[in-house]
KOLZA-351657 format. One record per atom (N, C-alpha, C): x, y, z; residue in one letter. Coordinates in steps of 0.02 Angstrom, whole numbers, plus 50000, padded with zeros to 5 digits. Each point is the difference from the previous one (the first is absolute). Example, Ala and Ser with C-alpha at 12.3 -4.5 7.8 and 13.67 -1.06 7.14 Angstrom:
! residues 2
506604971650390A
499555005950000A
500455006050000A
499825005349964S
500425005950003S
499615005550037S
! end
This chain:
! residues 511
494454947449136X
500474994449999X
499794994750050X
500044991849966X
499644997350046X
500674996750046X
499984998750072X
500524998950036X
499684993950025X
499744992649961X
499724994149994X
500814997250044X
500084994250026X
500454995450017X
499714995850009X
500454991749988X
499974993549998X
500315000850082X
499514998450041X
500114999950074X
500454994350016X
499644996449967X
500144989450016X
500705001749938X
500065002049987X
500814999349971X
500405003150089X
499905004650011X
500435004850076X
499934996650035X
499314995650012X
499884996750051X
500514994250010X
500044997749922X
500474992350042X
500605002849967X
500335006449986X
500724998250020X
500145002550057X
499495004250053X
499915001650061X
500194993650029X
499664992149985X
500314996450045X
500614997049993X
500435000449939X
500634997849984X
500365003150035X
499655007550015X
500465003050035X
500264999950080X
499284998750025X
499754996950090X
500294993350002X
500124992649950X
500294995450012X
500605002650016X
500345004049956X
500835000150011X
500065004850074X
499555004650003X
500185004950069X
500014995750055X
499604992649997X
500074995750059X
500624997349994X
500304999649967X
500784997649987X
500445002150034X
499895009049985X
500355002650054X
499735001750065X
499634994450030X
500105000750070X
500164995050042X
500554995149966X
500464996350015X
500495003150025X
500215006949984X
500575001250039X
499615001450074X
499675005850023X
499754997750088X
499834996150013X
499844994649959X
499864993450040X
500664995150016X
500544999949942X
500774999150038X
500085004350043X
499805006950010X
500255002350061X
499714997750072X
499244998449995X
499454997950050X
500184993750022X
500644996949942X
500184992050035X
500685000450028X
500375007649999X
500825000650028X
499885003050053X
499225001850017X
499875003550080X
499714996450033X
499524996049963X
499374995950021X
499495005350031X
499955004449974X
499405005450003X
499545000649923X
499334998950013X
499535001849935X
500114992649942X
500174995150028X
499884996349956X
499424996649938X
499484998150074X
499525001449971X
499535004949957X
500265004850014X
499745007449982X
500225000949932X
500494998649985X
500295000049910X
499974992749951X
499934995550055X
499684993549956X
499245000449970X
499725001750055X
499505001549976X
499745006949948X
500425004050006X
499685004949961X
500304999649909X
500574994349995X
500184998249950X
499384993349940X
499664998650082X
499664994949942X
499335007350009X
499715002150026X
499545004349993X
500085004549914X
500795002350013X
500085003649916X
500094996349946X
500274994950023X
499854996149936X
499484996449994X
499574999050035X
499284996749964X
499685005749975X
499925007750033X
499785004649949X
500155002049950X
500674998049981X
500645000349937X
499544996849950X
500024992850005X
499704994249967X
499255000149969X
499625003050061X
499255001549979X
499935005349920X
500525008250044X
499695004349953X
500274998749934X
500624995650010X
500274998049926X
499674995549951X
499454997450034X
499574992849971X
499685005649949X
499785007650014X
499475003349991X
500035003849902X
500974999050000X
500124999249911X
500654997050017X
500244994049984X
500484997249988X
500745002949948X
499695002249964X
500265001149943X
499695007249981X
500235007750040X
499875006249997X
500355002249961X
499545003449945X
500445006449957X
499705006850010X
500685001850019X
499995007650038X
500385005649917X
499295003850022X
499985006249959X
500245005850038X
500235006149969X
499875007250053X
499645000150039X
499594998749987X
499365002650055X
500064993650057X
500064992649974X
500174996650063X
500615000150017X
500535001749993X
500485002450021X
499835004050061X
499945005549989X
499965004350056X
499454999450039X
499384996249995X
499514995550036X
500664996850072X
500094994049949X
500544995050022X
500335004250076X
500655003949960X
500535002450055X
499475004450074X
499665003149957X
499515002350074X
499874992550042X
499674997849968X
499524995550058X
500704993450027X
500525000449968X
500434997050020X
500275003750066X
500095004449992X
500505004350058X
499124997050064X
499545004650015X
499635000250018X
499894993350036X
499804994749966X
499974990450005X
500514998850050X
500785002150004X
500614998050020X
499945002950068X
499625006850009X
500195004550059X
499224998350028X
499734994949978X
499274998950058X
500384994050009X
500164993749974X
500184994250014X
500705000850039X
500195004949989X
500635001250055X
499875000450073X
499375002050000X
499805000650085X
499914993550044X
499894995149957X
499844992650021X
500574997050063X
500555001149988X
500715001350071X
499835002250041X
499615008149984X
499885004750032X
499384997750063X
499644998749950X
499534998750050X
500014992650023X
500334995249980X
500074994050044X
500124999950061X
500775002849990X
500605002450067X
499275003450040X
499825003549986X
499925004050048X
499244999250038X
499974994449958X
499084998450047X
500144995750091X
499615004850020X
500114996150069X
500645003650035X
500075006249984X
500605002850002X
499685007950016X
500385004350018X
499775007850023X
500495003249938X
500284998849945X
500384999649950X
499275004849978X
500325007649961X
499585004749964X
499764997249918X
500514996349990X
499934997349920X
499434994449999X
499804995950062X
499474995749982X
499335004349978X
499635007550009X
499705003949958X
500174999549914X
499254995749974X
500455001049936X
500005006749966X
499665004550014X
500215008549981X
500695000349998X
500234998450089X
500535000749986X
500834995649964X
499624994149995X
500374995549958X
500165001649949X
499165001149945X
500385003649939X
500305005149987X
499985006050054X
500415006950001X
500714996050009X
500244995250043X
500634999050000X
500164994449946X
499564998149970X
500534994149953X
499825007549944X
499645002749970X
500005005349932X
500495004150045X
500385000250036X
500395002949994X
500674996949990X
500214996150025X
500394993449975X
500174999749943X
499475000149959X
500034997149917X
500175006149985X
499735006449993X
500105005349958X
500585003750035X
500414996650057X
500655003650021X
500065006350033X
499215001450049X
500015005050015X
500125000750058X
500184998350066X
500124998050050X
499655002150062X
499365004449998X
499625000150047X
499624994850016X
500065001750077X
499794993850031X
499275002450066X
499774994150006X
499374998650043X
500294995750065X
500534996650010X
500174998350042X
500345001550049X
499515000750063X
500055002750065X
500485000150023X
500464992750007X
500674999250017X
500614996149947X
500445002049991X
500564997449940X
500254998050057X
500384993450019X
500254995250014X
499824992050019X
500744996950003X
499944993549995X
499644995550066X
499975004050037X
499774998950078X
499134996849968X
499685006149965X
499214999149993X
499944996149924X
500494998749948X
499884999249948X
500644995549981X
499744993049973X
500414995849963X
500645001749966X
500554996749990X
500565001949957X
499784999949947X
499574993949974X
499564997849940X
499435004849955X
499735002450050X
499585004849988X
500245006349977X
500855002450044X
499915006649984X
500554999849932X
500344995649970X
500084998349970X
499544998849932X
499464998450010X
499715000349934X
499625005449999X
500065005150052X
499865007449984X
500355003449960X
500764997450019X
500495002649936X
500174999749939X
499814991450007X
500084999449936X
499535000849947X
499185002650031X
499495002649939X
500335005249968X
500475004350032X
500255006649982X
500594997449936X
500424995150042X
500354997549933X
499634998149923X
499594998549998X
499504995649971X
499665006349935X
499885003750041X
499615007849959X
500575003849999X
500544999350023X
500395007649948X
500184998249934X
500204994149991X
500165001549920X
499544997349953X
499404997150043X
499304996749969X
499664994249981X
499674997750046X
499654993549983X
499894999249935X
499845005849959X
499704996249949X
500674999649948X
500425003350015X
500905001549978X
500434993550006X
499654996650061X
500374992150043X
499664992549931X
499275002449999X
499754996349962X
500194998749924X
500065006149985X
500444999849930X
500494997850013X
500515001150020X
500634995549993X
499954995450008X
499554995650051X
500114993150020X
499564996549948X
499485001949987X
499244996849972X
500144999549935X
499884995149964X
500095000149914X
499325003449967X
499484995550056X
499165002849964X
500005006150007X
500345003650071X
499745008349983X
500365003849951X
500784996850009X
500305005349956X
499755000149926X
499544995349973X
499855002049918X
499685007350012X
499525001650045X
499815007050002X
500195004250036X
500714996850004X
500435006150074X
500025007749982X
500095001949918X
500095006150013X
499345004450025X
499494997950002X
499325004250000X
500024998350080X
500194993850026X
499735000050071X
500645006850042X
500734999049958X
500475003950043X
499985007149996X
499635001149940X
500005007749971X
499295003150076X
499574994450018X
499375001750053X
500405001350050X
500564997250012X
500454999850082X
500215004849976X
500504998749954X
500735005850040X
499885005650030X
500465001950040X
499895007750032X
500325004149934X
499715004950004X
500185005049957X
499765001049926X
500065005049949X
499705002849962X
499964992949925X
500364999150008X
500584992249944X
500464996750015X
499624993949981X
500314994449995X
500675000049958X
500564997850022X
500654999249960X
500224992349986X
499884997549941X
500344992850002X
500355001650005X
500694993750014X
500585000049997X
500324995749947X
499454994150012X
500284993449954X
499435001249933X
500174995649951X
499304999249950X
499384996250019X
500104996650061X
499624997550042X
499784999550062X
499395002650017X
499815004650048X
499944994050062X
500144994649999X
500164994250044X
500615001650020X
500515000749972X
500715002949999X
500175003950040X
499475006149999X
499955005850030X
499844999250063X
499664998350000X
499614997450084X
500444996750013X
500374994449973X
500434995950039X
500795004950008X
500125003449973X
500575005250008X
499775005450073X
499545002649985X
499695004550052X
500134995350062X
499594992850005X
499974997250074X
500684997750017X
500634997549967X
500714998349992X
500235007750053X
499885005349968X
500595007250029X
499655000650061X
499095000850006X
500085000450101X
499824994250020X
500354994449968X
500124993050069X
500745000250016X
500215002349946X
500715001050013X
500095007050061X
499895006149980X
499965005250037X
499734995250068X
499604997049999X
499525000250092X
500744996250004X
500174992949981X
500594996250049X
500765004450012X
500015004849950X
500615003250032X
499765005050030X
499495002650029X
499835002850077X
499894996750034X
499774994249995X
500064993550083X
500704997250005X
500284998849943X
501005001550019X
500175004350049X
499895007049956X
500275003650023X
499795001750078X
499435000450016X
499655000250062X
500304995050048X
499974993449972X
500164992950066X
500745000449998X
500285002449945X
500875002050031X
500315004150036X
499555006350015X
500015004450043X
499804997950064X
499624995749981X
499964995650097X
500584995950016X
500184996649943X
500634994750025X
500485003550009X
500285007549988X
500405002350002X
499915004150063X
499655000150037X
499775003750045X
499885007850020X
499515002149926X
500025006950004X
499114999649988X
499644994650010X
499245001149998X
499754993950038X
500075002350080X
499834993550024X
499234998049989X
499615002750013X
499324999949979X
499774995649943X
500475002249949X
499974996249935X
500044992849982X
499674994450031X
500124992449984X
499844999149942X
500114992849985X
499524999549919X
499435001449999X
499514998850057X
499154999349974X
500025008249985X
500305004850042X
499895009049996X
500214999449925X
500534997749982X
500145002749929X
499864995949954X
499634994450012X
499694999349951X
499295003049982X
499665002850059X
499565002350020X
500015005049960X
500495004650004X
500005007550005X
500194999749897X
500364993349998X
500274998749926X
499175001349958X
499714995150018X
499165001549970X
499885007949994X
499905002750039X
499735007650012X
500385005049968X
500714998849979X
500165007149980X
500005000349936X
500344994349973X
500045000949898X
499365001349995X
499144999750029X
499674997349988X
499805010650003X
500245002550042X
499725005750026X
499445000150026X
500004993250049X
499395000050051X
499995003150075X
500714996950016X
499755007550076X
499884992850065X
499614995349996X
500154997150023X
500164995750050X
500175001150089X
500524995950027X
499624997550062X
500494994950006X
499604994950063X
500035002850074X
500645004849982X
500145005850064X
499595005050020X
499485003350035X
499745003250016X
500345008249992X
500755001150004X
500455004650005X
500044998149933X
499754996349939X
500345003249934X
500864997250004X
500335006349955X
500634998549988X
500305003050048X
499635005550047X
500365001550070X
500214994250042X
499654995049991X
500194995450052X
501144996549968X
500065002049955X
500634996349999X
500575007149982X
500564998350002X
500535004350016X
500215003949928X
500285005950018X
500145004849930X
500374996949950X
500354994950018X
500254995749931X
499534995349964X
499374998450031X
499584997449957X
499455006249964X
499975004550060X
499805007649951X
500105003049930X
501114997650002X
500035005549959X
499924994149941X
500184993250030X
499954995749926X
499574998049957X
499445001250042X
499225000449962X
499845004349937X
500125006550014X
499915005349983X
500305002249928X
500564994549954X
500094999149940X
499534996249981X
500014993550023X
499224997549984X
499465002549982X
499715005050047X
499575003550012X
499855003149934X
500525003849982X
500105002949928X
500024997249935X
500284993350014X
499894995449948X
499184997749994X
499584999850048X
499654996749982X
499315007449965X
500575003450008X
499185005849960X
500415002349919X
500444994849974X
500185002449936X
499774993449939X
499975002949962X
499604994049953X
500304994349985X
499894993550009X
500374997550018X
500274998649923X
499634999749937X
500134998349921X
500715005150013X
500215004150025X
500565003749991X
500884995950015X
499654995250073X
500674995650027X
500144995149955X
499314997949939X
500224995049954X
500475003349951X
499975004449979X
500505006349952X
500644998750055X
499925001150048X
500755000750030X
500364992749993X
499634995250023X
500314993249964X
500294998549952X
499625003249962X
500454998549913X
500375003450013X
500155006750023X
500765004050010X
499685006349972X
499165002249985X
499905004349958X
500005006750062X
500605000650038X
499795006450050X
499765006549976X
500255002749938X
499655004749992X
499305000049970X
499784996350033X
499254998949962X
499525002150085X
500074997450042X
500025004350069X
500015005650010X
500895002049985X
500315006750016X
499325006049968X
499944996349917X
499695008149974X
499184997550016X
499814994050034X
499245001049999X
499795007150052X
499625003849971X
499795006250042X
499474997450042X
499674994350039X
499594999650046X
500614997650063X
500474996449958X
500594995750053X
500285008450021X
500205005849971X
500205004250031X
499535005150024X
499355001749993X
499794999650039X
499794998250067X
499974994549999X
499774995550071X
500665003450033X
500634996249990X
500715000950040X
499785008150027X
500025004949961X
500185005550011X
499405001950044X
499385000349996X
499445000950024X
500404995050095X
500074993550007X
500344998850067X
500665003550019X
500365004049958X
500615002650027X
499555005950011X
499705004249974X
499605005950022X
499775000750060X
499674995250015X
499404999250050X
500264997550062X
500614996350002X
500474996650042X
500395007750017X
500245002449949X
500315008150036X
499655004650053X
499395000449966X
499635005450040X
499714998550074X
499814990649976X
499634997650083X
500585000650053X
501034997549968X
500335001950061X
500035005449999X
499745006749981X
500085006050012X
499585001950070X
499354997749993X
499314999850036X
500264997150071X
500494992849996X
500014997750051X
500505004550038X
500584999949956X
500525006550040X
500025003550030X
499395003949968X
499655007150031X
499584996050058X
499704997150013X
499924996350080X
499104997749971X
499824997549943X
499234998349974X
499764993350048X
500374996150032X
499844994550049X
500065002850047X
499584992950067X
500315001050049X
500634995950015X
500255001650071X
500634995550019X
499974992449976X
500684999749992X
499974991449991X
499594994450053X
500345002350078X
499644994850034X
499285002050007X
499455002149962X
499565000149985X
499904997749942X
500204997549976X
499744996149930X
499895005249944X
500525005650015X
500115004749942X
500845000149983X
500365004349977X
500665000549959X
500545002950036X
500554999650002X
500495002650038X
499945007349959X
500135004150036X
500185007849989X
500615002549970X
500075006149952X
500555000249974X
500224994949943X
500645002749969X
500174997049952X
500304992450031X
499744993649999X
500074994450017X
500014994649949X
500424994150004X
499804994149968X
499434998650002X
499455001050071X
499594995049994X
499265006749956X
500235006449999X
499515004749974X
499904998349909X
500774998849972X
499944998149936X
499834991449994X
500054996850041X
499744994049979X
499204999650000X
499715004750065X
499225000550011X
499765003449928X
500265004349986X
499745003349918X
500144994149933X
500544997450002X
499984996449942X
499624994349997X
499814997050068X
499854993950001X
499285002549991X
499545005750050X
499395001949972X
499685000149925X
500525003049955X
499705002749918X
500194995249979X
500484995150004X
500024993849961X
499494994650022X
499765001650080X
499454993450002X
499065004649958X
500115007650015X
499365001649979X
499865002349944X
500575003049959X
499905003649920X
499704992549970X
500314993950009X
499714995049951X
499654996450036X
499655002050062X
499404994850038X
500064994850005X
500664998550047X
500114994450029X
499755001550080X
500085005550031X
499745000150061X
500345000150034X
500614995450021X
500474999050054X
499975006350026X
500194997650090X
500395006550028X
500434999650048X
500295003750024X
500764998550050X
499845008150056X
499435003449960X
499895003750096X
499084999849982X
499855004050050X
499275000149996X
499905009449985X
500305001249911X
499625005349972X
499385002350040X
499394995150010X
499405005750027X
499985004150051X
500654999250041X
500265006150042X
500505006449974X
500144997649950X
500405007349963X
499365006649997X
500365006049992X
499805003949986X
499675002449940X
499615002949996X
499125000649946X
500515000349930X
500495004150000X
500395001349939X
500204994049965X
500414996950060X
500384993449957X
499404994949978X
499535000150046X
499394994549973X
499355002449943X
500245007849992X
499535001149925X
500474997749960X
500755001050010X
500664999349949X
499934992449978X
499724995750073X
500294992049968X
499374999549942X
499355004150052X
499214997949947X
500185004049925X
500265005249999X
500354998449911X
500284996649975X
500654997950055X
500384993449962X
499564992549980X
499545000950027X
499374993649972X
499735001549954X
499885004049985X
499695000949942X
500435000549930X
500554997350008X
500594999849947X
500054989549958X
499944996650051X
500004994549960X
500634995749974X
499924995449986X
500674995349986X
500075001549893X
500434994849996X
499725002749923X
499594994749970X
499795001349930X
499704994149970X
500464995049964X
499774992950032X
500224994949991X
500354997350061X
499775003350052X
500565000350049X
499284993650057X
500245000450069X
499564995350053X
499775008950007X
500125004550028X
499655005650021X
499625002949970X
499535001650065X
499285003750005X
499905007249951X
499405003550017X
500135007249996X
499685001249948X
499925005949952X
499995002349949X
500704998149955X
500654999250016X
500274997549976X
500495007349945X
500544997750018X
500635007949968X
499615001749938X
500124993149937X
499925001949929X
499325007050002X
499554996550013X
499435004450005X
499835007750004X
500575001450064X
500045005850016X
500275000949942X
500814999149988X
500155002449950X
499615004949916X
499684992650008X
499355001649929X
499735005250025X
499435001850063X
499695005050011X
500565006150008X
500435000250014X
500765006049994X
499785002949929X
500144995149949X
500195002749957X
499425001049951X
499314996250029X
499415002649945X
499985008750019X
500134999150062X
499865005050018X
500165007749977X
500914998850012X
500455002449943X
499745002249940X
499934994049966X
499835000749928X
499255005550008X
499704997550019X
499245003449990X
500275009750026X
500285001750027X
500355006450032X
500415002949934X
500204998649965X
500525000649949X
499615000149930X
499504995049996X
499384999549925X
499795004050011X
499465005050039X
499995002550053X
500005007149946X
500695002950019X
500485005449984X
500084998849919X
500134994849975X
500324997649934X
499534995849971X
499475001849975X
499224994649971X
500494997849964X
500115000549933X
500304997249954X
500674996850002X
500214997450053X
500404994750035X
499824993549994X
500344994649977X
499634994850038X
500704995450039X
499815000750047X
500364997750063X
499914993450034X
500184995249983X
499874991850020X
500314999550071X
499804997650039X
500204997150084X
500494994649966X
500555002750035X
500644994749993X
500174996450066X
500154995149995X
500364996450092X
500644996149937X
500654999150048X
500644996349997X
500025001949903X
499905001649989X
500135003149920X
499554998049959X
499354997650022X
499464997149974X
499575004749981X
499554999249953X
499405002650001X
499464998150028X
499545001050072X
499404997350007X
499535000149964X
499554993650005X
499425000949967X
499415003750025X
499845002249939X
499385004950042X
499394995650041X
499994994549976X
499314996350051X
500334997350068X
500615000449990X
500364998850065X
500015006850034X
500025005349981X
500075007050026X
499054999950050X
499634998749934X
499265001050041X
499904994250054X
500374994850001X
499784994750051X
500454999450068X
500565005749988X
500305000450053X
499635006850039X
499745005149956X
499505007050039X
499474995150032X
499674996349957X
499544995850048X
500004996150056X
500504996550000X
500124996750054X
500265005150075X
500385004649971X
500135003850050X
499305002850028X
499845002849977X
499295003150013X
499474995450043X
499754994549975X
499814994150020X
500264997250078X
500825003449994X
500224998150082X
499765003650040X
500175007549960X
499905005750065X
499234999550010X
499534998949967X
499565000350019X
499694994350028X
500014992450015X
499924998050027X
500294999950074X
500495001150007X
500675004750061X
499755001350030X
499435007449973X
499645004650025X
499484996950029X
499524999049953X
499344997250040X
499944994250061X
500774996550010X
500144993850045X
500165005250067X
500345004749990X
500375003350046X
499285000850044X
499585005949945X
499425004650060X
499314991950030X
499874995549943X
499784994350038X
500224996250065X
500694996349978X
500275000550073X
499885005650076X
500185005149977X
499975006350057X
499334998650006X
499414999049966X
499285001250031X
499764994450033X
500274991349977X
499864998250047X
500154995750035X
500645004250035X
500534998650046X
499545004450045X
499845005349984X
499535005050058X
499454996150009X
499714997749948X
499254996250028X
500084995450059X
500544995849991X
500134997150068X
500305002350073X
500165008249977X
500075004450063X
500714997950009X
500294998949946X
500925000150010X
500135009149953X
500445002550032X
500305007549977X
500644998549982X
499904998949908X
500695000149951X
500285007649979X
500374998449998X
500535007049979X
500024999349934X
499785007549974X
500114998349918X
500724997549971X
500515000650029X
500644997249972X
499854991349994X
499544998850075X
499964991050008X
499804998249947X
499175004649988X
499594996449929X
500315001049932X
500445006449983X
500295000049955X
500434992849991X
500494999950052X
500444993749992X
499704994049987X
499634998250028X
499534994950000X
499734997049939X
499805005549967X
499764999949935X
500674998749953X
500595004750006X
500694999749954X
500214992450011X
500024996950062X
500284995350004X
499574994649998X
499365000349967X
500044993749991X
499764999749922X
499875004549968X
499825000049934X
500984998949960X
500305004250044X
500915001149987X
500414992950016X
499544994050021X
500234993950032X
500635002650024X
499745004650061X
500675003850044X
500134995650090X
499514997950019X
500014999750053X
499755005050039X
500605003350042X
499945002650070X
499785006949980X
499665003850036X
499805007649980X
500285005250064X
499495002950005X
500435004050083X
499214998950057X
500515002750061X
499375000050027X
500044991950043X
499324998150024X
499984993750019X
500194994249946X
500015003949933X
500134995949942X
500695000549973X
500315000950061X
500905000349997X
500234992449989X
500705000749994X
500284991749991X
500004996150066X
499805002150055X
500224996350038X
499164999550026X
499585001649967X
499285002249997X
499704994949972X
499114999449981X
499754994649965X
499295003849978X
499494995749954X
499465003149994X
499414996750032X
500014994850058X
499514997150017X
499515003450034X
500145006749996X
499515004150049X
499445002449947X
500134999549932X
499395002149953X
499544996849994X
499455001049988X
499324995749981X
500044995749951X
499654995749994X
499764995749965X
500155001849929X
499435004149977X
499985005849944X
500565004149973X
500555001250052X
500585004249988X
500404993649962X
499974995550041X
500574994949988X
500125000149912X
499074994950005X
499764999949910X
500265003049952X
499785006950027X
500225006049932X
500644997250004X
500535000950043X
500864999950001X
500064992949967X
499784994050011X
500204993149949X
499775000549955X
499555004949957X
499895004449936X
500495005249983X
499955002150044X
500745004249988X
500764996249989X
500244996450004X
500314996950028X
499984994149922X
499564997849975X
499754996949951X
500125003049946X
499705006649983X
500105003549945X
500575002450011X
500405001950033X
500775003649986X
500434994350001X
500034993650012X
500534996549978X
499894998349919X
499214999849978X
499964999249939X
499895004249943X
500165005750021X
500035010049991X
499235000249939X
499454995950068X
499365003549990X
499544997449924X
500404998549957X
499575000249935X
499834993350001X
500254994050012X
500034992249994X
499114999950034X
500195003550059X
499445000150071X
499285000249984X
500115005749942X
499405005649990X
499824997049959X
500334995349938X
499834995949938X
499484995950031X
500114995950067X
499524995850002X
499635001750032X
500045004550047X
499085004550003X
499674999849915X
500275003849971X
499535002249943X
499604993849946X
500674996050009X
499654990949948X
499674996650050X
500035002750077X
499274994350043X
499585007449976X
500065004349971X
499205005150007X
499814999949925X
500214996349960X
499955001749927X
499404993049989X
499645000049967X
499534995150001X
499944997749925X
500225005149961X
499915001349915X
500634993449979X
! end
């Protein structure tokens, strides 16, 4: 099979796409003019993206995108967005002791930005060493990639949406695409409508909890800040302390959010029309819920039983406490769907609770949702091939179809969900023992839990891992080489790997 692509078709809607990303960096540059910090720094990097906008678009004016450039396209789009994202990065920071002027480490922190994963390279999180402007448009790359650049483009763009469904079917997270409308412009514009709506009623809800005086911490810039990062399930914050830095009423109010933002979102458009039981009986929506009421039971069990240390150590109050069930719920709702947040520093819990959370990562948001992971539906499917194959098994002359929500799956959906799984764990794997070898070459001693995490979280667009790679932790201590693999990692799991691998194979195909 020949895997030929019209490059110069990808190529110039690559720049339709870089004109408009300079668009959005008008908002830090209103912010760079309400501080008078980084002005220059976002003026300029706006005409920088848009003259590269303009160029690569000269290169087909008028692109028609096939499958194959489709998923060309959304790769080198994500990719394009998270190198030209560093351009802030490294402005701000030239002439500066700022870790992000490295562009290694620039692109480790803007690909993480875009794909919502929230590990970071930067030495110090605060406003003291780093612009309002700046850290601000750290957040908002995260806004930007959870529900999808190329998701933003369809709704807004008339030229892309004629081939929106092939470019959105390359994005979406998860196994299938669900229209909603008969028009997949519609769709995208419905999808970006429910989390712009969702993000402003968490910066409501957030900046009213300051005016009311139960989150002093919380001004507008924090919640609008923090507004970017969570629908987005990026993780996130301009605070160095995370969501520890503000008080248990902004804890516990996050933490529906939190949950909202790992359920699909095509489901809240059903609830609009009034269709609730269309929710109620989806079996990934009860999954997910039940899978966080599970996992939320057992971690306050862990903490109860005494799995932290003391609070004024930056571990959990002891005993059955308010603040023991808020530390558990707020954990599995920021990590089952790889948003990251945190409100203690887990990498001091005990080995139990931190193999417990490194399972709860490996669980996922659902599909269609902003969250990371392998993703609920999936498991599900592997549940029940599994099932099934155990039961044919016993009963040859059975034939037993994989059902989800009263459906019948398709069988090429059955083989492309074993693959993809497979495809994770094993790339997982080989990132994990690479990392570990050469993290040693440079004579640093990782803990296999570190390199495991390391590897989960950034292929899981998880963030924080354990270890020095805790939340209140960073990864600037890895090599060069480590970094790479992880903004590969990090690359292929926001785009669950196949988009990635397509355009390796059409730059190696010559036929």
């Amino acid at each position: 099979m020949s895997w030929r692509v019209d490059w110069q078709a990808s190529v110039g809607l690559l720049g339709t796409g870089l004109k408009y990303l300079a668009v959005t960096m008008f908002v830090p540059l209103f912010v760079a003019v309400v501080y008078m910090e980084d002005i220059w720094v976002f003026a300029l990097s706006i005409v920088l993206v848009l003259a590269l906008g303009l160029v690569l678009e000269r290169v087909d004016p008028d692109p028609d995108i096939g499958p194959r450039e489709a998923l060309v396209f959304v790769s080198l789009a994500w990719f394009t967005a998270a190198l030209v994202g560093t351009i802030p990065y490294l402005l701000a920071g030239f002439g500066t002791s700022s870790t992000l002027v490295d562009p290694v480490n620039a692109l480790f922190e803007s690909m993480s930005g875009f794909t919502t994963t929230g590990a970071t390279v930067m030495g110090q999180i605060s406003l003291e060493q780093h612009s309002h402007a700046l850290l601000i448009w750290r957040q908002l790359t995260q806004w930007l990639g959870g529900m999808g650049i190329i998701v933003l483009m369809i709704a807004i763009l008339p030229e892309v949406a004629v081939n929106g469904a092939q470019l959105m079917a390359s994005e979406a997270p998860g196994p299938e695409l669900q229209k909603l409308t008969p028009k997949i412009a519609e769709t995208a514009r419905v999808l970006w409508l429910i989390y712009f709506g969702f993000t402003i009623a968490y910066i409501v809800v957030m900046y009213g909890l300051h005016l009311a005086g139960f989150a002093p911490n919380m001004n507008l810039y924090n919640a609008v800040a923090h507004g970017f990062t969570t629908l987005p399930t990026g993780g996130f914050s301009p605070q160095a302390e995370s969501i520890a830095y503000f008080s248990a009423a902004v804890q516990w109010a996050a933490i529906p959010f939190l949950v909202v933002a790992g359920v699909n979102f095509a489901l809240f458009w059903h609830v609009l029309k009034g269709e609730f039981d269309v929710m109620l009986e989806n079996a990934e929506f009860r999954a997910y819920t039940g899978a966080i009421a599970v996992t939320t039971a057992v971690l306050s069990l862990l903490l109860v039983r005494g799995a932290a240390p003391p609070l004024d150590i930056g571990g959990v109050t002891g005993g059955v406490t308010e603040n023991t069930f808020r530390q558990a719920a707020f954990q599995i709702a920021s990590l089952l769907n790889s948003t990251g947040y945190a409100t203690s520093d887990f990498a001091q819990w005990d080995t139990h609770a931190q193999v417990f959370l490194l399972f709860v990562m490996f669980i996922g948001g659902s599909a269609g949702s902003t969250g990371g992971g392998v993703k609920v539906v999936r498991w599900l499917v592997v549940f029940k091939t599994i099932r099934r194959e155990l039961y044919t098994t016993a009963h040859p002359d059975v034939v037993k179809p994989v059902r989800l929500s009263g459906s019948v799956v398709d069988e090429d959906a059955v083989r492309g969900i074993a693959a993809f799984t497979l495809l994770y764990i094993l790339l997982f794997g080989f990132s994990a023992v690479f990392i570990s070898l050469d993290t040693a070459r440079i004579g640093i001693e990782l803990s296999t839990l570190e390199a495991v995490s390391a590897s989960l979280a950034t292929i899981g667009n998880i963030g924080p891992g354990f270890g020095r790679l805790g939340p209140f932790g960073n990864y600037l201590f890895f090599s060069d080489a480590s970094k790479l693999l992880m903004v590969f990692l990090m690359w292929v799991g926001r785009l669950e790997i196949v988009p990635v691998l397509a355009v390796f194979i059409s730059a190696l195909d010559s036929d």
